[in-house]
N, C-alpha and C positions, 0 to 999 in steps of 0.2 A: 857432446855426442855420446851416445851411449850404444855398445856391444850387445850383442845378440848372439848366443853360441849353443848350437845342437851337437852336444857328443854320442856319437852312434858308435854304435859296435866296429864298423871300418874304417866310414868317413863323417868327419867333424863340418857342418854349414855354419856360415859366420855371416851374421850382418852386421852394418854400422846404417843406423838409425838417427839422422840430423833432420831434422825443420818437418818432421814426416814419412821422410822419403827413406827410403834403405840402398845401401850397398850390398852388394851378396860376392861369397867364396866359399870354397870347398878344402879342406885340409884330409891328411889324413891322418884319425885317429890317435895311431902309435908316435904323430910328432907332436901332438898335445899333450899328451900324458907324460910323453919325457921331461917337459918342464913347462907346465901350466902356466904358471905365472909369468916366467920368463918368453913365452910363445907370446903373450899378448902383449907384455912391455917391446918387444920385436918389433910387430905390426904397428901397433896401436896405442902409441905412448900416449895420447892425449885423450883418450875416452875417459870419461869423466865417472861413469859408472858400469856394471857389467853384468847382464841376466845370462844365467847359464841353465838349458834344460839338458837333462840327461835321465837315459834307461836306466833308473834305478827308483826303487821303493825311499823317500825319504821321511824320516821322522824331524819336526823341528821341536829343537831343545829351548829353554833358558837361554843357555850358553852357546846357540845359531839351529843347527842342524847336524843330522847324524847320517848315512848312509846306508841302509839297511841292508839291502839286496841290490845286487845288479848282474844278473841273469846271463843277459847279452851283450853285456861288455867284456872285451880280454882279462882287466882290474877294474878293482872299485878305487878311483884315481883320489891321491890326499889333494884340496880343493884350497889354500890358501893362497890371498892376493893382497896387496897393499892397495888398493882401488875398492870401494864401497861394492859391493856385489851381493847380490842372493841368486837362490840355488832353489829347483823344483824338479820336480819330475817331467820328463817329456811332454807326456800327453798333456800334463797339466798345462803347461805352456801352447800347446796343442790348441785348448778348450778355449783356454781364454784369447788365445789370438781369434778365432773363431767366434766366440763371444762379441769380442769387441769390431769385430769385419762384418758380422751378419745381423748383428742388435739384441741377441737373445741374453736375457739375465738368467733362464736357468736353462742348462743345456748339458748332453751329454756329446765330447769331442771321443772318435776313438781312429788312434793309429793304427794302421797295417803296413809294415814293411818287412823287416828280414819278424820280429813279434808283433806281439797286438799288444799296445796300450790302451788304457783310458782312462779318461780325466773328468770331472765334474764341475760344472761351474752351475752355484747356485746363489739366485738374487744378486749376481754382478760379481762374486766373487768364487776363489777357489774353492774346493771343498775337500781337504784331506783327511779326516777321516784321524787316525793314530798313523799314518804314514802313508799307508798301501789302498786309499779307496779309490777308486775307478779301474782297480786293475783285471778289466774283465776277458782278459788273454790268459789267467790262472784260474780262471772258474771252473769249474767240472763241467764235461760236458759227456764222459762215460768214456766206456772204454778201458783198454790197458797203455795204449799209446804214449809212449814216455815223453815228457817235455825235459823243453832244454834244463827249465831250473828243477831238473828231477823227479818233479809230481808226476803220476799218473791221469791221463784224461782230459787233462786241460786244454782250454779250445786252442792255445795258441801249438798244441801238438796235431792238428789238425788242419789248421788255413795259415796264412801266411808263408813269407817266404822260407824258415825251416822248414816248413810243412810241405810245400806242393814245389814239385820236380818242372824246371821252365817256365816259371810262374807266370812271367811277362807275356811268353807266347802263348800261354794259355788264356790269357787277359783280350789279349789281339783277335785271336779268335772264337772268344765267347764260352768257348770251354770252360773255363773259370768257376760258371753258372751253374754246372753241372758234377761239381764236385762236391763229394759229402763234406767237405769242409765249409765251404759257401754256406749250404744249409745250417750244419752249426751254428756258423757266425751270425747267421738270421735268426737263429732261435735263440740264440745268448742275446743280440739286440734286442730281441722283443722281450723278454725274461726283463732288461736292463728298464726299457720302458716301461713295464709294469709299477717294477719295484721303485723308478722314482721319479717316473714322470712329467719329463723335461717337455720344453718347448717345442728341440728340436734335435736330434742326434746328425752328428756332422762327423764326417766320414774322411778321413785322411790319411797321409803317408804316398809312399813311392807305390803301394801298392792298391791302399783303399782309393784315393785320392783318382786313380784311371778305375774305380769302380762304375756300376751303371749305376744311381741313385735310383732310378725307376723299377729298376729289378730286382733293388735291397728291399724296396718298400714292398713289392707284391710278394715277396716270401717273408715278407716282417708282420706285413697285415695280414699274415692266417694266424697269428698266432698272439696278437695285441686285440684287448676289446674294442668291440666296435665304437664303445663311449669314448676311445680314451681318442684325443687330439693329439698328434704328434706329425712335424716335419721332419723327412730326410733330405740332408744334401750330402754331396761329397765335397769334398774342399782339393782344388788342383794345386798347392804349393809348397814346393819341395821344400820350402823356409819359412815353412810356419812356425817351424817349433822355434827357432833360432828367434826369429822376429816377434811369438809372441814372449819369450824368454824378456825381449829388449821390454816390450809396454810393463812386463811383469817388474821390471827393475825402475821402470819410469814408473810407476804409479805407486810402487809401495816405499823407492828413498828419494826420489827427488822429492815427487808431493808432499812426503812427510817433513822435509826441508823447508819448502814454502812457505 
């Protein structure tokens, strides 16, 4: 069996991943971080390995990985387990659950929920960059609007749930549409599709994920050449990151086992 775990800023989603199929739960946060290790030895003594995505910039070392930023978490939590495990960024896990659910080898995945992530997946695999690439929630988008991780201007100071006051009932009533942040987000996707022109951008989180994909696309297509090819979907699962976290841990230590 293998673990599946999205650490979020409040609440922690958990899957356990056997024959295919998943399990899903919800923890929160602050009872993960008090004792990581000891929280899944609790549950889940018998999981055999463990993919864990989390909001933070990660660089990998020689010696595993390093944590660079994490923005939107309380801490940047110490991550030792006696159980084989790796460790990515949200979105990443994001992309490539997406990746491997929808069939695309090059894609761009991007989260909206309380921030905006995004992750890259190219030719079948991740693409990180020196730690921090897909992270198009700290792009400049102008302005003085202070983000949470400090910068000036960044889209993710602009849309998402920091950003917009009633987010959800704004989503329900279409409002959403009409917010200069919307637009933003349309012009940083199409910017993203320029620059590197994926198959298909997939749209997720608690908040992209109730997105209209038909109304991302007609404010994305003013702004993307008409040559270029590119699908938008949204993705409706609140455990994608968790679950792509598990494939992330299945394909990079068991296969290499095999």
């Amino acid at each position: 069996m293998i673990l599946g775990i999205d650490v979020g800023g409040t609440n922690t989603d958990v899957v356990l991943m056997a024959d295919g199929d998943f399990e899903v739960g919800t923890f929160r946060t602050s009872e993960i971080l008090a004792d990581f290790s000891g929280f899944i030895e609790k549950y889940w003594p018998d999981v055999s390995v463990v993919g864990i995505g989390i909001a933070a910039w990660i660089k990998l070392t020689p010696d595993g990985f390093q944590l660079i930023n994490a923005p939107n978490l309380p801490e940047i939590p110490g991550l030792t387990l006696s159980k084989p495990f790796v460790v990515d960024n949200d979105a990443n896990c994001f992309a490539y659950f997406a990746s491997k659910t929808l069939g695309y080898s090059d894609l761009l995945g991007v989260t909206v929920g309380t921030g905006i992530g995004g992750g890259v997946v190219a030719e079948g695999k991740v693409y990180r960059g020196c730690g921090a690439a897909g992270e198009i929630g700290h792009t400049y988008v102008g302005g003085e609007k202070v983000c949470v991780c400090g910068g000036k201007g960044h889209l993710e100071a602009y849309f998402g749930g920091w950003a917009i006051e009633n987010v959800e009932k704004k989503i329900k009533s279409g409002e959403i549409y009409e917010c200069e942040g919307f637009k933003l987000f349309c012009v940083s996707l199409a910017n993203a599709v320029m620059l590197l022109n994926p198959e298909a951008v997939v749209i997720g989180g608690r908040i992209g994920g109730r997105l209209d994909s038909s109304l991302i696309w007609e404010n994305v297509g003013k702004w993307v050449h008409s040559a270029i090819d590119v699908e938008i979907h949204t993705l409706r699962d609140d455990y994608a990151v968790a679950k792509g976290a598990a494939m992330l841990a299945r394909d990079t230590i068991l296969r290499s086992q095999s």
